[in-house]
Structure formats: C-alpha cells, structure tokens
C-alpha positions as CSV (number, residue, x, y, z in Angstrom):
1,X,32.5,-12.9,70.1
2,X,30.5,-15.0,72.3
3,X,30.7,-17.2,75.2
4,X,30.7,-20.9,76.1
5,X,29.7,-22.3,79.3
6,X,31.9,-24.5,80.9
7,X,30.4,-26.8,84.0
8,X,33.3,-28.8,86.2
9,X,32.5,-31.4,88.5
10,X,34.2,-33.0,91.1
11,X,38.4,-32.9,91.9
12,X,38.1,-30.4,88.4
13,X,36.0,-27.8,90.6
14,X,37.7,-28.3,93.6
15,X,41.4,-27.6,92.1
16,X,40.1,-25.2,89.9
17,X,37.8,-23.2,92.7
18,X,35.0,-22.8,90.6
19,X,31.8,-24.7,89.4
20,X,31.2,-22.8,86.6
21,X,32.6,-20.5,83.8
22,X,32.9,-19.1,81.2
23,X,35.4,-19.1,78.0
24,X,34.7,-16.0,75.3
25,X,35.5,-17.3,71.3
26,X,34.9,-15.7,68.5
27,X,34.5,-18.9,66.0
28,X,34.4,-22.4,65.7
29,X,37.2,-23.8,68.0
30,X,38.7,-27.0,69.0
31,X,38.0,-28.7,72.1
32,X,41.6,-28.6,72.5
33,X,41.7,-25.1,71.8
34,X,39.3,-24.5,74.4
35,X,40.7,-26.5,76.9
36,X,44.0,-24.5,76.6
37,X,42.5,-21.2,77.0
38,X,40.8,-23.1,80.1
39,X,44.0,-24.0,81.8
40,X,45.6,-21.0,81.0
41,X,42.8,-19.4,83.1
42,X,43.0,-22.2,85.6
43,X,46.6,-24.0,85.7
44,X,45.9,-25.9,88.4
45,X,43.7,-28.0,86.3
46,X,46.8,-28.7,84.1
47,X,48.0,-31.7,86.1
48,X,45.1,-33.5,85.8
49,X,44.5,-32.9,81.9
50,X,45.3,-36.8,81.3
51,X,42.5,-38.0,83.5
52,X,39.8,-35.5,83.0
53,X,36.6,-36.7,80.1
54,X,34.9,-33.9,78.2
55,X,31.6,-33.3,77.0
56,X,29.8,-30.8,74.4
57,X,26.0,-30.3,75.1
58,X,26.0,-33.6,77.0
59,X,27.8,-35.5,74.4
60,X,31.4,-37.2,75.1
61,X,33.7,-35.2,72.8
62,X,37.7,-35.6,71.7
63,X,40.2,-33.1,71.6
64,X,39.7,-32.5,67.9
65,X,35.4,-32.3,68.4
66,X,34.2,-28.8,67.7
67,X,32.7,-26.0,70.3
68,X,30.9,-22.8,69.1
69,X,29.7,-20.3,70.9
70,X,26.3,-20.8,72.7
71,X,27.5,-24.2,73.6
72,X,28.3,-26.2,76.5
73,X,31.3,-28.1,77.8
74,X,31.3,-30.3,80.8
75,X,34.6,-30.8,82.5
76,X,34.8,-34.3,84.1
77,X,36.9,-36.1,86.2
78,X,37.6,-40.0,86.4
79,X,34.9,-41.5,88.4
80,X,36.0,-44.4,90.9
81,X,33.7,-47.2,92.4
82,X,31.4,-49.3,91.7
C-alpha cells in the first residue's frame, strides 16, 4: 500500500477544511475510484463533485484517467472572472 497526495484549492479546501491530504491505495486506481474514497472521507465535498476539475501530476485528468501510488491529484474548483 502507498499513498497519494491530494492538494485542494479554493471553495474545495474551504468545505472540505483541509489543504492537503492524503488517500492510501494499494494499486492502480481510477480517478473515480479515488475521488469516492475522497468524499467518503470528506462528504461535504459531495455537492460540488459536478463543478470541481481534476488533475494528476499537473495534467487535467477524467474520471476514467489512472492514479498510482506516489502520485498527485489536484482538486480544483470552477474558476470565475476574467
């Protein structure tokens, strides 16, 4: 088993009181599967799960993209402004 680091920014840090985390796996997951271990450790994130972005190792990702361990996923919420 290792660990990924998760990094949230912004309305994701503040409802989920942290900045930073981390997620134990013990192989290749989903970033789906990830996120639900994510919100299941932080439910108030749940409401905004349509709005939020992703990103592995500074890389825009999809539900379906993969995370292993050693990596890291940024949490992002929408952005307004111009």
């Amino acid at each position: 088993m290792s660990d990924v680091k998760v990094l949230l920014f912004g309305a994701a840090a503040d409802r989920a009181g942290i900045r930073q985390t981390k997620v134990r796996i013990n192989h290749v997951v989903t970033l789906g599967e990830l996120w639900s271990v994510l919100a299941d450790q932080h439910p108030h994130l749940i409401p905004m799960r349509e709005t939020l972005a992703f990103a592995v190792n500074g890389e825009y990702a999809r539900m379906e993209d993969t995370v292993s361990t050693g990596d890291e996923v940024a949490v992002l919420p929408p952005v307004s402004g111009g």
